[in-house]
C-alpha positions in Angstrom: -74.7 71.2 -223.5 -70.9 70.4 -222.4 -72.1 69.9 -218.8 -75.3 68.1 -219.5 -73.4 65.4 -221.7 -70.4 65.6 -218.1 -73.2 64.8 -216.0 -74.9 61.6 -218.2 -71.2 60.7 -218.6 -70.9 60.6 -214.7 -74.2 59.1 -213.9 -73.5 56.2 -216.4 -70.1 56.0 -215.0 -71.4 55.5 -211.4 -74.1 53.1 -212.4 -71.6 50.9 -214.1 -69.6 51.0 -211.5 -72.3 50.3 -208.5 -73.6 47.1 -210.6 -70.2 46.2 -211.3 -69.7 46.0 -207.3 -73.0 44.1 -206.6 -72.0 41.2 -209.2 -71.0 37.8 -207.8 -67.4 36.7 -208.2 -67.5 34.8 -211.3 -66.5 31.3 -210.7 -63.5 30.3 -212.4 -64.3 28.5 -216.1 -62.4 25.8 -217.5 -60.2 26.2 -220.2 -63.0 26.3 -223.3 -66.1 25.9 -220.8 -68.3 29.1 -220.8 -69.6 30.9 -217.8 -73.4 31.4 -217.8 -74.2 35.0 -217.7 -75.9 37.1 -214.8 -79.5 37.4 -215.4 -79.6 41.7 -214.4 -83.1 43.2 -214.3 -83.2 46.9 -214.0 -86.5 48.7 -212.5 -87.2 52.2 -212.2 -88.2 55.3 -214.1 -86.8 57.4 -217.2 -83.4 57.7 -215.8 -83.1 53.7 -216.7 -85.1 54.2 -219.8 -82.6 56.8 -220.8 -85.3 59.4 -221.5 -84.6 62.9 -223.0 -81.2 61.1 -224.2 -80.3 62.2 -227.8 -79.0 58.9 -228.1 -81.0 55.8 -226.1 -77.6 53.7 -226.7 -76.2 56.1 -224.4 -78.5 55.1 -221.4 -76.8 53.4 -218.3 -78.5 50.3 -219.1 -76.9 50.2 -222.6 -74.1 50.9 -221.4 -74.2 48.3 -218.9 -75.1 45.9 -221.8 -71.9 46.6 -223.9 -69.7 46.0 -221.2 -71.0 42.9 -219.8 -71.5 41.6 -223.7 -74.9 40.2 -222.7 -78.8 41.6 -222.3 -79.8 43.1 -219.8 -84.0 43.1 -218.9 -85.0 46.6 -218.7 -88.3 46.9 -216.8 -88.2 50.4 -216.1 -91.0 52.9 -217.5 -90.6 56.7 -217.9 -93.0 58.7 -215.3 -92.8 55.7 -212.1 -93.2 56.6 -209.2 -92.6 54.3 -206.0 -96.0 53.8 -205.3 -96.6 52.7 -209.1 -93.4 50.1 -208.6 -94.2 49.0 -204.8 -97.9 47.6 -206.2 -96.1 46.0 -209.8 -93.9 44.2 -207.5 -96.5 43.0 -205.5 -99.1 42.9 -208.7 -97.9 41.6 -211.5 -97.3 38.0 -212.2 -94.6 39.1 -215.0 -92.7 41.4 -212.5 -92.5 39.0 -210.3 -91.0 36.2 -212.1 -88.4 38.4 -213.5 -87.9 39.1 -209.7 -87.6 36.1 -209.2 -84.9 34.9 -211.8 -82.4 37.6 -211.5 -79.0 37.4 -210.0 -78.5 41.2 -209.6 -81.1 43.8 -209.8 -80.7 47.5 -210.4 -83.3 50.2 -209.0 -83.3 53.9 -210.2 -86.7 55.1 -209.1 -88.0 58.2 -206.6 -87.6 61.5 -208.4 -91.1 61.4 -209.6 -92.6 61.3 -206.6 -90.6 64.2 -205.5 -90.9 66.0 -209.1 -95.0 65.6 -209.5 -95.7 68.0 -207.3 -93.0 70.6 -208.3 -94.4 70.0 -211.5 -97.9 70.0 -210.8 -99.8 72.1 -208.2 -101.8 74.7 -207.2 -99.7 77.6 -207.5 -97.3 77.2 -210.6 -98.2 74.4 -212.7 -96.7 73.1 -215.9 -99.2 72.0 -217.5 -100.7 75.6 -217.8 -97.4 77.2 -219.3 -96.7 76.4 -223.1 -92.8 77.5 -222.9 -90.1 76.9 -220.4 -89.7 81.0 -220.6 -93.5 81.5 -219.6 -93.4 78.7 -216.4 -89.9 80.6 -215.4 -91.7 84.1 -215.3 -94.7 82.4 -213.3 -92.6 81.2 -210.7 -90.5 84.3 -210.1 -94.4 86.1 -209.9 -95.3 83.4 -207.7 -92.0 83.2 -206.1 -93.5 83.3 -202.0 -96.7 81.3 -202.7 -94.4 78.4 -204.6 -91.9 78.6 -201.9 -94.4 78.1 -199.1 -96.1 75.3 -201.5 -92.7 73.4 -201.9 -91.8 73.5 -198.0 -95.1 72.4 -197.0 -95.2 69.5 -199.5 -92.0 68.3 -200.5 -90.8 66.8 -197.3 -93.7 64.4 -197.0 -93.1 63.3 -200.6 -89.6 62.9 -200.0 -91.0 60.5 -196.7 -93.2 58.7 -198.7 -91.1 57.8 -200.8 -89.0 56.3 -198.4 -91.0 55.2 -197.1 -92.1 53.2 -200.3 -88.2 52.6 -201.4 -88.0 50.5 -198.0 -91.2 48.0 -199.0 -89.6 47.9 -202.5 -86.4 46.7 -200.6 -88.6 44.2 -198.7 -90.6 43.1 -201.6 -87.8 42.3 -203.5 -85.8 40.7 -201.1 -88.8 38.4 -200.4 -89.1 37.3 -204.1 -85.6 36.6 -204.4 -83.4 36.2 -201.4 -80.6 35.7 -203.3 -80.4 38.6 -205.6 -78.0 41.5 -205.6 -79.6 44.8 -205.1 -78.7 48.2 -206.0 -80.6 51.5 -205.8 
């Protein structure tokens, strides 16, 4: 449990740190005069929904909220994949504004695309297993079949979605020239 709460700890750390980087200088404010805050849109999948978090005020997005003192538009839906983002961005009228308005936006998305098929397939499949227990005892009795399975189809994933993560970049960039991005 230590290590899992180390390893959110450092993952919110980073992300904090990488949006903290891609923020404009602020310009200077006079004395009493307030500084209009950064519109920050975050897309992605459940690691910016803070799924599986005991704790959702944990998240790096909450996080990211408290220490900029302002909200920041989550967009981000548990279970995207690339793909699912790629046609939003170039879909949806509501995604695209938001797109449009944002200073500085944040990307977490990819490990479904490569963690569907791990998940689901032929050989070992998760959805057939009721326990974590009975799925780890399937793939040690399926050890050679799942190993050939994972060679075979994990590196095209893994292209595809890079495949998909560079239109994303495009897509966005073509919506809003001016914002900051981060993946």
């Amino acid at each position: 449990m230590k290590n899992r709460r180390t390893g959110r700890a450092i993952a919110a750390a980073a992300a904090l740190t990488i949006a903290t980087m891609t923020l404009p200088a602020l310009p200077a404010a006079a004395e009493g005069e307030a500084i209009a805050p950064y519109q920050v849109l975050v897309l992605g999948d459940s690691i910016s929904t803070g799924y599986g978090l005991a704790d959702v005020s944990q998240s790096y997005v909450s996080l990211l909220e408290q220490s900029m003192n302002q909200k920041v538009t989550n967009l981000a839906q548990d279970g995207m994949t690339t793909a699912e983002l790629l046609q939003l961005l170039q879909t949806d009228a509501t995604l695209q504004g938001a797109v449009a308005s944002a200073d500085v936006i944040l990307v977490s998305i990819g490990a479904n695309d490569v963690l569907q098929p791990i998940l689901d397939n032929d050989v070992v499949s998760i959805k057939d297993y009721g326990t974590i227990t009975e799925l780890a005892a399937a793939v040690k009795a399926n050890q050679l079949a799942f190993q050939r399975y994972l060679m075979k189809n994990i590196p095209p994933a893994v292209a595809t979605a890079n495949e998909n993560i560079n239109n994303i970049i495009l897509q966005l960039q073509s919506t809003n020239s001016e914002a900051k991005l981060a993946f």
